[in-house]
C-alpha positions in Angstrom: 0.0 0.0 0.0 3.1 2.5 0.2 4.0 2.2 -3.5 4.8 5.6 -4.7 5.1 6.6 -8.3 7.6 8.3 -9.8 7.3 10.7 -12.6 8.4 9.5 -15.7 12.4 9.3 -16.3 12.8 9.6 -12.4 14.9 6.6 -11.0 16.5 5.8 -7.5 19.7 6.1 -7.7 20.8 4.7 -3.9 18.9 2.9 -1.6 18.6 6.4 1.0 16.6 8.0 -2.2 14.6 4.4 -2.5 13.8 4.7 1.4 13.1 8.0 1.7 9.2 9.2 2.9 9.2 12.1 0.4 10.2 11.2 -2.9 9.0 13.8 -5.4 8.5 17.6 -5.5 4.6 16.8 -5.1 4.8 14.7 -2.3 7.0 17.3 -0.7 4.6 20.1 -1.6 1.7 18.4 -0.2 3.3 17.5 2.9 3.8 21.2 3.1 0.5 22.3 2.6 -0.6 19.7 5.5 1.8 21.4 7.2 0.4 24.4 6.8 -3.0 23.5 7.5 -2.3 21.8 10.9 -0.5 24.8 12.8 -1.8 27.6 10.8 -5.7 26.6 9.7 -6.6 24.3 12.8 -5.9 26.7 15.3 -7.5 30.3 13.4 -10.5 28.7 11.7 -11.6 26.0 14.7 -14.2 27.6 17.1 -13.2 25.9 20.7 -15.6 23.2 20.3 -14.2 21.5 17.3 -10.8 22.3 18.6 -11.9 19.7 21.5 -13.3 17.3 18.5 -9.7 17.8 17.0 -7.7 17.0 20.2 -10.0 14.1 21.2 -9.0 13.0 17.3 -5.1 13.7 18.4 -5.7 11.4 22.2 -7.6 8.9 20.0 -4.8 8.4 17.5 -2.0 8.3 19.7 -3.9 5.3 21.9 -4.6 3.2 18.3 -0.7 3.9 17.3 0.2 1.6 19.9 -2.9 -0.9 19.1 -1.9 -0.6 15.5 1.9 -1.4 16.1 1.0 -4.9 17.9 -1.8 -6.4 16.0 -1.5 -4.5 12.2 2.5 -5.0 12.4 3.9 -7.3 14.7 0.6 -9.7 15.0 0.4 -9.8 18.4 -3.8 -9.1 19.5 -4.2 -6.4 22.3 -7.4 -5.9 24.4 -5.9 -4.0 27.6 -4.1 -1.5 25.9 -6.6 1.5 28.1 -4.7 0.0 31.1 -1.5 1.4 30.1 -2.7 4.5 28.9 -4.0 5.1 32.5 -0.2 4.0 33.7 1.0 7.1 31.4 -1.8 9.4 33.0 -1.5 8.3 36.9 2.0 8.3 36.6 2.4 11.8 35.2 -0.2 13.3 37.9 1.4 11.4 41.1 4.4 13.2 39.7 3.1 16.4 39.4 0.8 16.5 42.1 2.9 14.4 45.2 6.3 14.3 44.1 8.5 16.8 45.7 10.2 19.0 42.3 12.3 21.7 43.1 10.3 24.6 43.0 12.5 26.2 39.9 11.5 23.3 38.2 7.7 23.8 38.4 8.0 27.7 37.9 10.3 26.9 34.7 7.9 24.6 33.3 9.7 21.7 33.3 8.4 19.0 36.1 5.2 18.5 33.5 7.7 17.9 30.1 9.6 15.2 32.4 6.7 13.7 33.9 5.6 12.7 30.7 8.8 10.7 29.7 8.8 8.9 33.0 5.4 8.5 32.9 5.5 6.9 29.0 8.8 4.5 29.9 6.7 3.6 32.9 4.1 2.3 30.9 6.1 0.3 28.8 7.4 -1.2 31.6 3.7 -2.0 32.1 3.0 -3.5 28.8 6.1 -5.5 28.9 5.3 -7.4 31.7 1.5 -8.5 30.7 3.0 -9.0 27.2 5.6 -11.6 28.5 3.2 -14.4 27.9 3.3 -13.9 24.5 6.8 -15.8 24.4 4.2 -18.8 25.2 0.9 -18.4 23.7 -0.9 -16.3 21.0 -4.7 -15.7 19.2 -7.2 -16.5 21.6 -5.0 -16.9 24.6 -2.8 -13.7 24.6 -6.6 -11.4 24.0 -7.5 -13.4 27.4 -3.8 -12.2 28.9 -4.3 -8.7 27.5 -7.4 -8.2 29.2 -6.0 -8.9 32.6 -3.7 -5.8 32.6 -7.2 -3.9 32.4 -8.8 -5.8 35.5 -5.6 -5.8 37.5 -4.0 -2.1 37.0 -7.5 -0.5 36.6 -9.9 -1.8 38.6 -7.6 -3.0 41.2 -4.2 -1.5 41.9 -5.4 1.9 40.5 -9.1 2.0 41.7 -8.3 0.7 45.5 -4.8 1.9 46.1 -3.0 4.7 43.7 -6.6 6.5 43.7 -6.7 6.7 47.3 -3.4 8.3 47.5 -3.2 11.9 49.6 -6.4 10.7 50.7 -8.7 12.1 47.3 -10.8 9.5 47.4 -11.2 8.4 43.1 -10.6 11.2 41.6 -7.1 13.3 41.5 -8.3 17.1 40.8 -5.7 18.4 38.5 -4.4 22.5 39.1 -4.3 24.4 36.0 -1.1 25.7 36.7 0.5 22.8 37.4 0.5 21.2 33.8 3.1 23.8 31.9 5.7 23.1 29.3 8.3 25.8 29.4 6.9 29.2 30.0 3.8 28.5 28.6 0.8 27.0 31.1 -1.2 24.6 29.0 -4.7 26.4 30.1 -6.4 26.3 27.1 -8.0 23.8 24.1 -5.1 25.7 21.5 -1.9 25.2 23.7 -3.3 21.5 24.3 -4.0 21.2 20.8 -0.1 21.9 19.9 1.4 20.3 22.5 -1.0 16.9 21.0 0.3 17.9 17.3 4.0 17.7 18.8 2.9 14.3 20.2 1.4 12.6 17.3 4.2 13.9 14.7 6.7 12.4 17.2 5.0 8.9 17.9 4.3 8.4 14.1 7.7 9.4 13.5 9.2 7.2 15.5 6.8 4.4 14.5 7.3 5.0 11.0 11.2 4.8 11.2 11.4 1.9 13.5 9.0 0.2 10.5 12.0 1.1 8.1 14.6 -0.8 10.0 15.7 -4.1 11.2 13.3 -4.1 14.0 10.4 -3.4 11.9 10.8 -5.6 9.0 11.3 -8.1 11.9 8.1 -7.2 13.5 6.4 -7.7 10.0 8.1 -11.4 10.0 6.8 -12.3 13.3 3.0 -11.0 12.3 3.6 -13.6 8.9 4.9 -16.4 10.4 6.3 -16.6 13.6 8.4 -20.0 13.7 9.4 -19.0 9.8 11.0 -16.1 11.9 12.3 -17.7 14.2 14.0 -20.4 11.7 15.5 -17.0 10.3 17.4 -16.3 13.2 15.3 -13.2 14.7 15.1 -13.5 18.4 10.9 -13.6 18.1 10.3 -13.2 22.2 12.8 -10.0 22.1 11.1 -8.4 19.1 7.3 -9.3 20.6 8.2 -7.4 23.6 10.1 -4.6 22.1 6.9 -4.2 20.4 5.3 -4.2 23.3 7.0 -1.8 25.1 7.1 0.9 22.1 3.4 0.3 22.1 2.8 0.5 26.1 5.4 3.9 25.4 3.4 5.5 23.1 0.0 4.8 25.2 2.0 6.6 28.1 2.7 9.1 26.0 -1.2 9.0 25.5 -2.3 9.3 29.0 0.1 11.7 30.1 -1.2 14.0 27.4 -4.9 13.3 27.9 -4.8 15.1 31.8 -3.7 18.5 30.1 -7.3 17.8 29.2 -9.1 17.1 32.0 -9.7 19.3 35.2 -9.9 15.6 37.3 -8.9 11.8 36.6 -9.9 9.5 37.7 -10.4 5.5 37.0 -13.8 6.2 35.1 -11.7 7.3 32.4 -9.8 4.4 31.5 -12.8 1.6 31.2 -12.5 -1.6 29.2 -14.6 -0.7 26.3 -11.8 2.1 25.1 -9.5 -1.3 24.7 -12.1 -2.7 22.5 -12.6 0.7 20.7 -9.2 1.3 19.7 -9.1 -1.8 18.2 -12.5 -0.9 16.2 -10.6 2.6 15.3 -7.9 0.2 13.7 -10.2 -2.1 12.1 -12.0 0.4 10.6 -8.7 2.8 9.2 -6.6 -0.5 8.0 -4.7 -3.4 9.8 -1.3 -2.9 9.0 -1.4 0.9 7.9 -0.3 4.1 9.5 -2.8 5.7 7.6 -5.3 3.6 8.9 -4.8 4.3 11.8 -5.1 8.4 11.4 -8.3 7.8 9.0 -9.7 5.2 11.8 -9.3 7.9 14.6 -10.5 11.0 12.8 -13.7 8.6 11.7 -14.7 7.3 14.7 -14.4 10.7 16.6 -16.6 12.6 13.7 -18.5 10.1 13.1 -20.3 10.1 17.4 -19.8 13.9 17.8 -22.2 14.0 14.0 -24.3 11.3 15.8 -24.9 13.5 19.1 -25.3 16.7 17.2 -28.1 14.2 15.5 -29.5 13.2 19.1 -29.8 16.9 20.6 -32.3 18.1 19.0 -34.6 14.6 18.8 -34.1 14.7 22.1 -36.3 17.6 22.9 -39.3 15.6 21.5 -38.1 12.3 23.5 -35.5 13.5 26.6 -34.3 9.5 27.6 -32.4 10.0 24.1 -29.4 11.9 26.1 -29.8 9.5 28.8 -29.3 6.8 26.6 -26.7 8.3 24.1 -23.9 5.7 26.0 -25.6 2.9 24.3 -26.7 5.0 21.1 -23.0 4.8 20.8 -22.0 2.0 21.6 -24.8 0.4 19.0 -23.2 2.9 16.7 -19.8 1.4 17.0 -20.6 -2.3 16.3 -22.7 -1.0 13.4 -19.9 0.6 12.1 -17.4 -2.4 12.5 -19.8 -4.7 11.3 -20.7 -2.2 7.8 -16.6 -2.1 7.8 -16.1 -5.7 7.5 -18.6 -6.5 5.1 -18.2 -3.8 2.8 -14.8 -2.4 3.0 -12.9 -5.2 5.1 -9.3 -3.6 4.6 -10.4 -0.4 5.8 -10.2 3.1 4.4 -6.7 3.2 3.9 -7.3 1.1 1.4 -10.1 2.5 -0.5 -7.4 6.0 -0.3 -4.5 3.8 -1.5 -6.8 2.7 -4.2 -8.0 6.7 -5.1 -4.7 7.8 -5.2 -3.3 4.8 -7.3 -6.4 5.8 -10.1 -4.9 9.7 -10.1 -1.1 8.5 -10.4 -2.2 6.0 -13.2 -4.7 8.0 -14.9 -5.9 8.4 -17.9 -4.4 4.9 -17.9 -5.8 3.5 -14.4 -7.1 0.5 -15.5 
């Protein structure tokens, strides 16, 4: 699905001009213009409510990266990945809230920046350990494994012990001021909005490269065929839990961005179903696509903020609509997947991989 066309009398001439993401003037161009559009257009066009639709896009997509990275590339099926997401977000707020920073740190912005590191290795740490059975078992088996980093870090160690810590009862109440990168206090849906575009271009960056290099073409191996891998020579359980732990990493990163957000956390956030939902987003964008899992996230968000601008008004002709808009959107959701795999089982990245392949081919797409 990454085939890209050169113009006519254009040839690679080494293998860095054969690897590299933008090959032509065009692609170059465009990437520009996205560019453009993303820190100039977003932020001066976007009233503050579809800025929140666009950051809710940005927390979406970083969570299906990591879902994306171990089932679309490396094969390995995730359905606790919301567990380490909320080890990326309780870590970064014990940090900020109970650990003791030097006060120049916090007045220069930078307890918040480093909280979100620690907080994003932490949670690979996380995802390493519940994905050490996948050295042993896989399918069916390692879904079951998966889910038990959701029962057993949510609704156990976080619910009945790290909530309770300072004595907040569920809910850690987050201080505006606290959350601050540099000089600049992230108090508004704009600044959280770039500090989420700085996120994303980093995690697909770093995704995308690690896809262009030993450990990726190794991951893809694994996904294929695991014991032809292993006949290869690749280490398979070091590579499974590499993945793992960028993909715990990148869910940290996830977490620890999604409290900038949020005037409280608490466990309520994190709930099983966004496991299952990010695999949806994923299903729906493309298995095995980075694109997939950008068009995945930006659908799914859309799609339930259209749905509830839908249910507003109908319900002031019928008011349990609002009250029942949780399972409105949850019937939405399977709907979706179900439409997905019938019609368009590979997802739209694939029906866009197939729109722009007509436009570099025509008038001779057939």
């Amino acid at each position: 699905m990454s085939t890209t066309w050169l113009p006519c009398g254009t040839y690679h001439q080494s293998y860095k001009e054969d690897q590299s993401l933008w090959q032509t003037k065009f692609i170059k161009g465009k990437m520009i213009l996205l560019f453009a559009v993303l820190f100039i257009g977003v932020p001066l066009l976007a009233d503050p409510y579809w800025m929140s639709v666009v950051n809710t896009i940005g927390y979406t997509l970083l969570g299906a990266l990591g879902v994306q990275l171990l089932i679309g590339f490396c094969g390995q099926v995730t359905l606790g990945h919301a567990a380490f997401i909320a080890v990326g977000a309780y870590t970064s707020t014990l940090l900020i809230l109970e650990f003791p920073w030097p006060q120049a740190m916090m007045d220069f912005g930078i307890a918040y920046p480093l909280s979100i590191v620690i907080a994003a290795i932490t949670a690979g740490i996380a995802s390493v350990i519940f994905g050490l059975p996948s050295a042993r078992v896989k399918g069916f088996y390692l879904i079951l494994t998966t889910m038990a980093a959701q029962f057993i870090i949510v609704d156990f160690i976080i619910t009945q012990y790290v909530s309770q810590i300072g004595g907040r009862g569920q809910a850690f109440s987050i201080p505006p001021e606290a959350i601050k990168v540099g000089p600049f206090a992230i108090d508004s849906d704009t600044k959280v909005y770039f500090m989420m575009l700085f996120l994303v271009i980093l995690s697909v960056t770093i995704v995308v490269n690690l896809l262009r290099s030993r450990v990726g073409r190794a991951w893809v191996a694994i996904r294929d065929n695991d014991i032809s891998a292993g006949v290869m020579g690749i280490n398979v359980v070091k590579y499974k839990l590499l993945a793992f732990f960028v993909a715990g990493f990148i869910g940290g990163l996830a977490g620890a961005f999604w409290i900038s957000n949020l005037a409280a956390i608490s466990p309520e956030h994190f709930p099983w179903f966004w496991s299952l939902w990010l695999v949806g987003v994923i299903l729906i964008g493309g298995v095995g696509s980075i694109h997939g899992t950008i068009f995945g996230s930006v659908f799914m968000v859309v799609v339930m903020e259209l749905l509830q601008s839908a249910v507003v008004p109908l319900a002031n002709f019928y008011p349990r609509l609002m009250m029942d808009f949780l399972f409105i959107k949850e019937a939405a959701f399977g709907l979706a997947i179900c439409g997905f795999m019938i019609f368009e089982p590979n997802g739209i990245a694939y029906r866009w991989w197939q729109i722009k392949n007509y436009f570099n081919l025509w008038p001779f797409s057939y």
